[in-house]
C-alpha positions in Angstrom: 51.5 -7.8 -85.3 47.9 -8.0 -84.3 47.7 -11.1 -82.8 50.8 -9.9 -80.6 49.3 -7.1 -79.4 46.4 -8.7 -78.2 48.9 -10.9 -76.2 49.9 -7.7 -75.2 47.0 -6.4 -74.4 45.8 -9.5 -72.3 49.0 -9.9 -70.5 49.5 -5.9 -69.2 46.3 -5.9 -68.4 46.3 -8.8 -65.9 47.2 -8.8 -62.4 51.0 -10.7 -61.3 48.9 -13.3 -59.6 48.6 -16.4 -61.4 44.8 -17.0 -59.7 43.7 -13.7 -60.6 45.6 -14.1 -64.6 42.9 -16.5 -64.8 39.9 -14.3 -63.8 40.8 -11.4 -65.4 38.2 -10.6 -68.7 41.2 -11.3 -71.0 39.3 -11.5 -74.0 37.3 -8.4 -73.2 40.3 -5.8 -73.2 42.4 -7.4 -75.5 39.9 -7.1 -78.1 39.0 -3.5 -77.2 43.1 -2.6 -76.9 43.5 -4.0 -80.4 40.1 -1.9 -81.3 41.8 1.2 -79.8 45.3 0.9 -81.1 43.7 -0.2 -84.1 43.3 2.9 -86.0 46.3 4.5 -84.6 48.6 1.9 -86.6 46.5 2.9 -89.7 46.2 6.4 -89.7 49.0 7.1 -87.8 51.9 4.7 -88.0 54.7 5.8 -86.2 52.2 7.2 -82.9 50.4 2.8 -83.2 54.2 1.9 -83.0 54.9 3.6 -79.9 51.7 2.8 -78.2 52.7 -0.9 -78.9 56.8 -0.3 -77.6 55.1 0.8 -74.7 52.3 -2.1 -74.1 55.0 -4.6 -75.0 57.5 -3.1 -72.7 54.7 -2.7 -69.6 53.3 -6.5 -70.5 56.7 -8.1 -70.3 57.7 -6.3 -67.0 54.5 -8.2 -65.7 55.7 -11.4 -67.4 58.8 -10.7 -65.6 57.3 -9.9 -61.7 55.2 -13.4 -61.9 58.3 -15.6 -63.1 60.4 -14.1 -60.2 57.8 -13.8 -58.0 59.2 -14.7 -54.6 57.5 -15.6 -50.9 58.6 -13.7 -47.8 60.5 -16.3 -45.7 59.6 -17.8 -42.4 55.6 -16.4 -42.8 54.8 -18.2 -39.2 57.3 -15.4 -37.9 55.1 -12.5 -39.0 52.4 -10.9 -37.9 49.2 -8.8 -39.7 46.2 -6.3 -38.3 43.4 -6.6 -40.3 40.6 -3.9 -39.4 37.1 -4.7 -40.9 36.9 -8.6 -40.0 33.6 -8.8 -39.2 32.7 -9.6 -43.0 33.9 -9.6 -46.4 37.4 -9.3 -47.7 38.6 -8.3 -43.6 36.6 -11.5 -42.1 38.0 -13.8 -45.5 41.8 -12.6 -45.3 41.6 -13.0 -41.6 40.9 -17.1 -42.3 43.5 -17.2 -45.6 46.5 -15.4 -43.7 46.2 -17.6 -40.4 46.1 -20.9 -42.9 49.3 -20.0 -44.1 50.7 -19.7 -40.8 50.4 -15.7 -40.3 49.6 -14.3 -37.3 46.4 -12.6 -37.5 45.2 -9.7 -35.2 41.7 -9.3 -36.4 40.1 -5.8 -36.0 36.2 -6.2 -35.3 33.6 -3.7 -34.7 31.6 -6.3 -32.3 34.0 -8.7 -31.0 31.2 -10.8 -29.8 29.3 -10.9 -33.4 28.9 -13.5 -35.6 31.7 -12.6 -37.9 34.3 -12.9 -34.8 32.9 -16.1 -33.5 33.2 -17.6 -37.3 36.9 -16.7 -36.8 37.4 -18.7 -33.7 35.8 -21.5 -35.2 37.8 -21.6 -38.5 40.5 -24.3 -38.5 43.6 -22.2 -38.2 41.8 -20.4 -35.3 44.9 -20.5 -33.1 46.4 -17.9 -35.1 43.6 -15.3 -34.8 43.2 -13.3 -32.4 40.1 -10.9 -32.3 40.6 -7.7 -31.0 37.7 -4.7 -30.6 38.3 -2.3 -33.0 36.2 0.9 -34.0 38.3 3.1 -36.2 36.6 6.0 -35.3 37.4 5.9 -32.2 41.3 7.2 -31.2 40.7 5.0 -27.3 40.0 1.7 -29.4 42.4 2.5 -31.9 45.3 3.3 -29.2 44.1 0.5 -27.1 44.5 -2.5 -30.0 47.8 -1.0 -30.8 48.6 -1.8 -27.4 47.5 -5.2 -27.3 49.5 -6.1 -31.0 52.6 -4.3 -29.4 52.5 -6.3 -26.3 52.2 -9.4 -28.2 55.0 -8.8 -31.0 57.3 -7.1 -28.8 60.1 -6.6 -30.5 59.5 -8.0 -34.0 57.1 -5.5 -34.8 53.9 -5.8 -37.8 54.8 -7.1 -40.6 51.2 -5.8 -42.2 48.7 -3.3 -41.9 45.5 -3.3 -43.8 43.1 -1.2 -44.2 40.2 -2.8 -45.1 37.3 -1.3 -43.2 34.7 0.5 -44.7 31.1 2.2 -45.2 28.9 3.9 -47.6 25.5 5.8 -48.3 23.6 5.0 -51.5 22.2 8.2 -52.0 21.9 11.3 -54.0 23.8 14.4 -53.1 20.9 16.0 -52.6 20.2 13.7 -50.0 22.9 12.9 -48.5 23.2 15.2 -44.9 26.4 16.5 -43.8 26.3 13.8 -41.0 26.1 11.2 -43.6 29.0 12.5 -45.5 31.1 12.6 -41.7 30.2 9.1 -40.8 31.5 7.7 -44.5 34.5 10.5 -43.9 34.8 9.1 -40.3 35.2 5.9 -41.0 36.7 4.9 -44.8 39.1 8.2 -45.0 39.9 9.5 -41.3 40.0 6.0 -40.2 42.6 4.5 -42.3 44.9 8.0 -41.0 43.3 7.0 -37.9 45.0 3.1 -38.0 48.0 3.7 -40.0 49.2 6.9 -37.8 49.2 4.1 -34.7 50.9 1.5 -36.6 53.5 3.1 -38.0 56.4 2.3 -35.2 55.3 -1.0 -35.3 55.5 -1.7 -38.9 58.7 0.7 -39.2 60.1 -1.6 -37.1 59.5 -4.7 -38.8 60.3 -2.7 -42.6 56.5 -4.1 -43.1 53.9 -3.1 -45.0 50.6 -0.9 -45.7 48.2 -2.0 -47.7 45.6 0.3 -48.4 41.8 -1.3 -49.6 40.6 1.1 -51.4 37.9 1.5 -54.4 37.9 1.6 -58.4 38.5 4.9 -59.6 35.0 5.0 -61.0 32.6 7.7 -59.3 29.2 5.9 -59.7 25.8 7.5 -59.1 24.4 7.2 -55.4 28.3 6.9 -54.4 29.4 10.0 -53.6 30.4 10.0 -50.3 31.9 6.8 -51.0 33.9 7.9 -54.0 35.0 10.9 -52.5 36.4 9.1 -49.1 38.6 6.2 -51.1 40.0 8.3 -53.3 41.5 10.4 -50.6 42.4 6.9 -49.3 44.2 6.7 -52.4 46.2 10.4 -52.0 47.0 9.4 -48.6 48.6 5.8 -49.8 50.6 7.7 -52.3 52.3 10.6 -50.1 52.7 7.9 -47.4 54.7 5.4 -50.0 56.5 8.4 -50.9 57.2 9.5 -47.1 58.0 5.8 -46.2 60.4 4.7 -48.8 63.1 6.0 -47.1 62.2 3.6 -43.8 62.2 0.8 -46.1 58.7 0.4 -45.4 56.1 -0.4 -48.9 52.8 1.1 -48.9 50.4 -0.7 -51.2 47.0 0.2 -53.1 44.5 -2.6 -53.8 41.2 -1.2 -55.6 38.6 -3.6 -55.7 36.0 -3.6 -58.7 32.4 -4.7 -58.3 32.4 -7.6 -55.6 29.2 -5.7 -54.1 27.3 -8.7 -54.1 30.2 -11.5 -52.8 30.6 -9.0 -49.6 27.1 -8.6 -48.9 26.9 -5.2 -49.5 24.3 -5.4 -52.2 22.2 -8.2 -51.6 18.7 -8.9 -50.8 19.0 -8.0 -47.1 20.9 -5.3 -47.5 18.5 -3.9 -49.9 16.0 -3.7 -47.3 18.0 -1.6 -45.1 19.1 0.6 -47.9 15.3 1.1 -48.3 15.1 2.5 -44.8 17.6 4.5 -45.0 15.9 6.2 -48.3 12.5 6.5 -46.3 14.5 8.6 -43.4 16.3 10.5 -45.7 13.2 11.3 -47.8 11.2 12.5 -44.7 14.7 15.3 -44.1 14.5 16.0 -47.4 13.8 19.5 -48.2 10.4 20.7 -49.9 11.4 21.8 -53.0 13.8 18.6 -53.1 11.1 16.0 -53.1 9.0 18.2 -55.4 12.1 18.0 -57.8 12.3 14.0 -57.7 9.0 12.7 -56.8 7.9 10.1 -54.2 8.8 6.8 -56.5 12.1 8.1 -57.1 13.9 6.0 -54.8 12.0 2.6 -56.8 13.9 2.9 -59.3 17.4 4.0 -57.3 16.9 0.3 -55.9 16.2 -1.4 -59.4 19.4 0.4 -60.9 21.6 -0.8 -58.1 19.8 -4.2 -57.7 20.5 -4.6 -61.1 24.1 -3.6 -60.8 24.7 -5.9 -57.6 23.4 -8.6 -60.2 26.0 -8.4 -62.2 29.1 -8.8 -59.0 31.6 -10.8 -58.7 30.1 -13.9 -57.1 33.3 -14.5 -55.0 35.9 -13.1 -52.6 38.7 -15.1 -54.2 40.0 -12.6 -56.8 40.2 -9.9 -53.8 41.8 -12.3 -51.2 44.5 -13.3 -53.7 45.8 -10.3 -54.9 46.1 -9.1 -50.8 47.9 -12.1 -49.6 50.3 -11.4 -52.8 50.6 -7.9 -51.5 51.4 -9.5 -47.8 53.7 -11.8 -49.1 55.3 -11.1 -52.0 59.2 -9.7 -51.6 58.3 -7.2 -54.3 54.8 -6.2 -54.5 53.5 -4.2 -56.7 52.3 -0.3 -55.4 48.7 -0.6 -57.0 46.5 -3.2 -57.9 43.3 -3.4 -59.2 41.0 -6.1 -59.1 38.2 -6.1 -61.5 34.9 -7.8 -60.3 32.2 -9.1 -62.6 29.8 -12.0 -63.2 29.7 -11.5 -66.8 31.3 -12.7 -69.8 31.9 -8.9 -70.6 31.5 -5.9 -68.6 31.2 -2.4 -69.8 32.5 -1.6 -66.2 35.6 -3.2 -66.3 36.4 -1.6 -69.8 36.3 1.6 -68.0 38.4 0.9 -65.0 41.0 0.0 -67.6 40.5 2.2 -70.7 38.4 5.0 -69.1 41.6 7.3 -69.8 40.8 6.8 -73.3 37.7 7.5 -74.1 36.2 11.2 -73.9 34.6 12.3 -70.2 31.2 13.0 -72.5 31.3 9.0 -73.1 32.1 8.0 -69.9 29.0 9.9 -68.3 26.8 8.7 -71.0 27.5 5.0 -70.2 27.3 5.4 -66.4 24.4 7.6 -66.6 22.5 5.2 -68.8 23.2 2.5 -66.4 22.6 3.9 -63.2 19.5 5.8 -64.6 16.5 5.8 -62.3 13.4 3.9 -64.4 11.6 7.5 -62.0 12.9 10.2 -63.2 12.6 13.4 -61.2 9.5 15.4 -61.8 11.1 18.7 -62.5 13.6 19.5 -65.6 15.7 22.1 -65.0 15.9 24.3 -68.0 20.1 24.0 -69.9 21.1 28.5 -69.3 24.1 27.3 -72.2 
């Protein structure tokens, strides 16, 4: 009974894709499931028995999608808008779809960067074509729209995704109202922004939305960020809910920790996120720096270089699990990707058994690991 579970365990918890099957930390949550179930079948037989119906019934539905797990046909009719091509998973999907014979509009900030010229240089370049996009901007929006319905006339777009995205490593405390609209701007009222425009275009073509979105984990530093996907993620599910009757799917992908494989957490990027904590020290108000101290931000940047450490060290998990979501005739509605470099990672646990274990737990963990080495000056005294 044990050892099935596990398999149980293993197999529900894996994505449909066979790549990402692979990369998934089987071990990790099949040993916790059985750990969690564990004393459930001791204590409590009957509730251990219907935890495992429903495991076993949720694992072989997954068994089931990647046995019958069919292409779309004829993928050198179709067409896909990226936004966010300039790097990471936009710039890497852009170069996977157009190998496989997709036609790839690819949404880029600065047409003429280095991200866009790496497109045109990639072997299947004669499928991509870059298009200036700034999703905060309705005219650019409106305008690449134009140019994709020119081009499909009246096939339509087979795929939307929303892939681009910003964040602010910061405290609340320090985090300004403009910060909070530029992450809003861009990751929330963006993708709204995109997918308002393409929607003839992909009703047309009964296509797709797929959604890039984030782990449901509200990390420290991250809350504009947090804030801004998950209403990504309540816009994706009233729009699948709007769009079913179109015939049109609209799709969820939540990345875990690939900070470090897209760049956003690396050694260069570390010294811009160091600027940015100088300028918003110097707005900071007086009784706020009093409160945290002049080193605090020292140890912000050790917690998260540590963190970044610890990243998936490549795209590929990512990249698969959106070209299933591209191609697949029955794709799933969510999918979450976990990202780590370790053997095993308390963060991944929590993405998948965070509904489990008590809030008080979950804030320990998170607040242990994302714990400044400075810690603010000031202690605020507990009033209960």
């Amino acid at each position: 009974m044990f050892f099935f579970l596990f398999l149980v365990m293993t197999v529900f918890f894996s994505h449909t894709s066979v790549k990402q099957f692979v990369a998934v930390h089987l071990f990790e949550v099949g040993y916790l499931g059985v750990l969690a179930v564990l004393p459930f079948l001791v204590a409590k037989p009957l509730v251990g028995l219907s935890i495992l119906a429903v495991l076993a019934f949720l694992s072989l539905s997954a068994i089931w999608r990647m046995l019958t797990f069919r292409c779309v046909p004829n993928l050198e009719t179709r067409s896909v808008l990226i936004t966010g091509c300039d790097t990471g998973f936009g710039h890497a999907l852009a170069k996977r779809m157009a190998s496989v014979g997709v036609t790839v509009y690819a949404g880029c900030l600065n047409p003429e960067g280095e991200g866009a010229k790496l497109l045109n240089k990639a072997s299947s370049s004669e499928n991509i074509h870059i298009i200036p996009l700034d999703v905060t901007s309705e005219e650019s929006v409106m305008n690449a729209i134009d140019v994709v319905k020119k081009k499909t006339k009246d096939e339509g777009l087979w795929s939307l995704v929303n892939n681009a995205g910003v964040s602010c490593l910061v405290d609340v405390e320090f985090c300004s109202m403009d910060m909070y609209k530029n992450v809003t701007d861009v990751n929330l009222l963006g993708t709204v922004r995109v997918t308002k425009a393409c929607l003839p275009l992909i009703r047309k073509g009964q296509g797709r939305v797929i959604n890039v979105t984030s782990a449901a984990i509200c990390y420290p530093y991250q809350s504009a960020h947090a804030m801004t996907k998950a209403g990504c993620d309540a816009f994706s599910n009233s729009l699948r809910r709007e769009m079913h009757k179109f015939g049109v799917r609209v799709i969820t992908v939540e990345p875990g920790n690939f900070y470090g494989a897209t760049g956003f957490l690396n050694k260069s990027t570390m010294t811009g996120l160091e600027k940015e904590q100088e300028l918003v020290w110097e707005k900071a108000r007086p009784e706020v720096k009093a409160t945290y101290g002049e080193n605090y931000f020292t140890g912000v940047q050790q917690s998260l270089s540590s963190f970044a450490g610890t990243s998936c060290n490549s795209l590929g998990p990512v990249v698969d699990t959106l070209e299933e979501a591209i191609v697949s005739t029955r794709p799933g509605s969510r999918y979450l990707v976990d990202g780590s470099s370790l053997l095993f990672d308390v963060h991944n646990v929590l993405l998948r058994l965070g509904w489990l274990i008590p809030q008080q737990c979950v804030d320990y963990i998170l607040e242990r690991e994302f714990s400044s080495s400075q810690s603010p000056l000031l202690k605020t005294k507990k009033t209960s």
